[in-house]
N, C-alpha and C positions, 0 to 999 in steps of 0.2 A: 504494500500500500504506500502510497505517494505520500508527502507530506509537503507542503507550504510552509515555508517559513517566512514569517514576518519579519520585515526589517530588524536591527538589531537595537534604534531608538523606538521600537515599540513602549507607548504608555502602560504603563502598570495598573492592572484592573483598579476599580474603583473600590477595591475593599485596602488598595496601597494608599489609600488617598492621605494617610497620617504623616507619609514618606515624603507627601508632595509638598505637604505642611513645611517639614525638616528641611527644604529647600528653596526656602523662604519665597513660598508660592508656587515656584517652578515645578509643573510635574517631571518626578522621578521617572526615568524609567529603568526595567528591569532585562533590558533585553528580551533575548529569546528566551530567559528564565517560566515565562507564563506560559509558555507550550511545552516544559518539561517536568514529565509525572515525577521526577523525582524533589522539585523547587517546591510541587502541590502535597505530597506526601511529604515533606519534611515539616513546611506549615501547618499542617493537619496537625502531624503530631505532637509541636510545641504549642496547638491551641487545646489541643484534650488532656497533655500535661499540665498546661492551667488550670482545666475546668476541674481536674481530677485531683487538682493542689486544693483549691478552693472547697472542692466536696469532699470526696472521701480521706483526702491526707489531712486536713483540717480537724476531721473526725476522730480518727483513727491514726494519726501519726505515723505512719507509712506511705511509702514511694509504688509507685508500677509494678516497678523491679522485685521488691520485696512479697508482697502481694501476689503476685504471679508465681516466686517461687513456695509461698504458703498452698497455691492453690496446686502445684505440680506434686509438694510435697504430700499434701491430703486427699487427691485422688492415688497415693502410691505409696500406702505405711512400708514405713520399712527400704524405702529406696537407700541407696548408696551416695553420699556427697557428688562422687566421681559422675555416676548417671545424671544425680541433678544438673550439675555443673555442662554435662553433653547437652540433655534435653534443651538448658536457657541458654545456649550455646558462648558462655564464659568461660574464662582458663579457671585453671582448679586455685591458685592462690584469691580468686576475687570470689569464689566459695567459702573458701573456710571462713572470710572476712563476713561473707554474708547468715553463714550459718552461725557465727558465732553472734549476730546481732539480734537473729531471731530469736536465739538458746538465752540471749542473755535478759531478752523482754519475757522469758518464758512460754512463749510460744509452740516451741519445738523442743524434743529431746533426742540428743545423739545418743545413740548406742553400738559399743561395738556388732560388725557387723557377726552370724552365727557361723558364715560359711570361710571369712576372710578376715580372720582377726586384723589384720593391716589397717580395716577399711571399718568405714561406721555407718549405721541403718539411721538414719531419720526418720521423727515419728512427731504429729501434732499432740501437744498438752491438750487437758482439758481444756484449761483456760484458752490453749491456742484454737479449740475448735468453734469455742466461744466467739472468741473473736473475729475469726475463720466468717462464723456465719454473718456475724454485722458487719462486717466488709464487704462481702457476697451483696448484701441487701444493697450496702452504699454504690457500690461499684454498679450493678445492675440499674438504678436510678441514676444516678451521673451518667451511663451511658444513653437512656433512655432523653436524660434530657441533652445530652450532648447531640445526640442524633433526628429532634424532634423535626429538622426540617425535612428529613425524607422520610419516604414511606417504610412502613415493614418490610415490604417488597423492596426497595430499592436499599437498604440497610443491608438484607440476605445479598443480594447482587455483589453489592460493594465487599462482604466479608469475604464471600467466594473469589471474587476477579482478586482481591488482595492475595489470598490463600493462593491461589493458580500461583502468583506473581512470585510470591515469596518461596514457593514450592521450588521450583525451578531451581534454585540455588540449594536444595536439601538433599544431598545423593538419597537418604533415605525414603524420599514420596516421589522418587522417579520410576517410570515406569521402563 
C-alpha cells in the first residue's frame, strides 16, 4: 500500500495547539511525526500514564509496571522470579528490584523455589490479594473512562490490531 507523505512543515493536529502557544503564537509543526503510528502510540501512552497517575496510583500507590506484574504474578502462584522477569520482558536485576518492593509492601511472598533451590516461587499475600482486587476494580474504571470516547467495539478493535502489532516482535505468538 502507497502512502502520501505530507510535507515535512506539516501543522501539528489541533490537539498540539499548547505547542503553538510555546511558540509564541507561531504554529508548531511536527513534521511527518503525525503520520507515524509510533509518535501516536507513544502519546497515547504518556496520556493513560496520566490518567492512571491521577486514578489508580493516587489510590493505591502503585505504577503500571508494578500492577501488571501483581496481576502476572496472581494468575501464576508459585511462578519463578526468572519467568516473571521473561513474561514483563525485563532483565533479571530490575526483578529482584521489583520483587523486593512488592515483598516489602507485603504484597507478595518469595519462597524458595521446591524443584530448584537456586531459584524462588512467588506467591500473593493475603493482604496482597486484597489489594490485588481494589486495583482490579481501579484499573478496570480508569480504563473505562480513559477509553469513553470509543465504542466497545472499537476498544476490542484497537486491543486486537495492538496485540497483532506487538505480536510480531514475540518469537513466542509467531506462527
Amino acid at each position: 500500500m502507497a502512502r502520501v507523505l505530507k510535507t515535512a512543515d506539516a501543522a501539528a493536529p489541533a490537539a498540539d495547539a499548547p505547542a503553538a502557544a510555546a511558540q509564541g503564537g507561531q504554529e508548531l509543526s511536527y513534521g511527518l511525526l503525525p503520520q507515524v503510528l509510533g509518535y501516536h502510540l507513544r502519546r497515547t501512552q504518556v496520556a493513560i500514564f496520566r490518567h492512571f497517575s491521577r486514578t489508580v496510583a493516587a489510590a493505591e500507590d502503585i505504577t503500571p509496571g508494578l500492577l501488571g506484574m501483581l496481576q502476572v504474578i496472581a494468575a501464576n502462584p508459585g511462578l519463578g522470579q526468572s519467568r516473571l522477569a521473561e513474561a514483563m520482558e525485563v532483565d533479571r536485576s530490575t526483578i529482584v528490584k521489583v520483587v523486593d518492593q512488592l515483598e516489602g509492601r507485603g504484597l507478595i511472598v518469595r519462597q524458595p523455589s521446591p524443584h530448584d533451590k537456586r531459584s524462588h516461587c512467588l506467591r500473593l499475600t493475603d493482604e496482597g490479594r486484597a489489594a490485588l482486587r481494589r486495583m482490579q476494580a481501579l484499573m478496570l474504571q480508569h480504563e473505562d473512562e480513559f477509553t469513553r470516547v470509543l465504542t466497545a467495539e472499537e476498544r476490542r478493535c484497537l486491543i486486537d490490531l495492538l496485540a497483532r502489532l506487538h505480536g510480531r516482535t514475540n518469537p513466542a505468538s509467531r506462527s
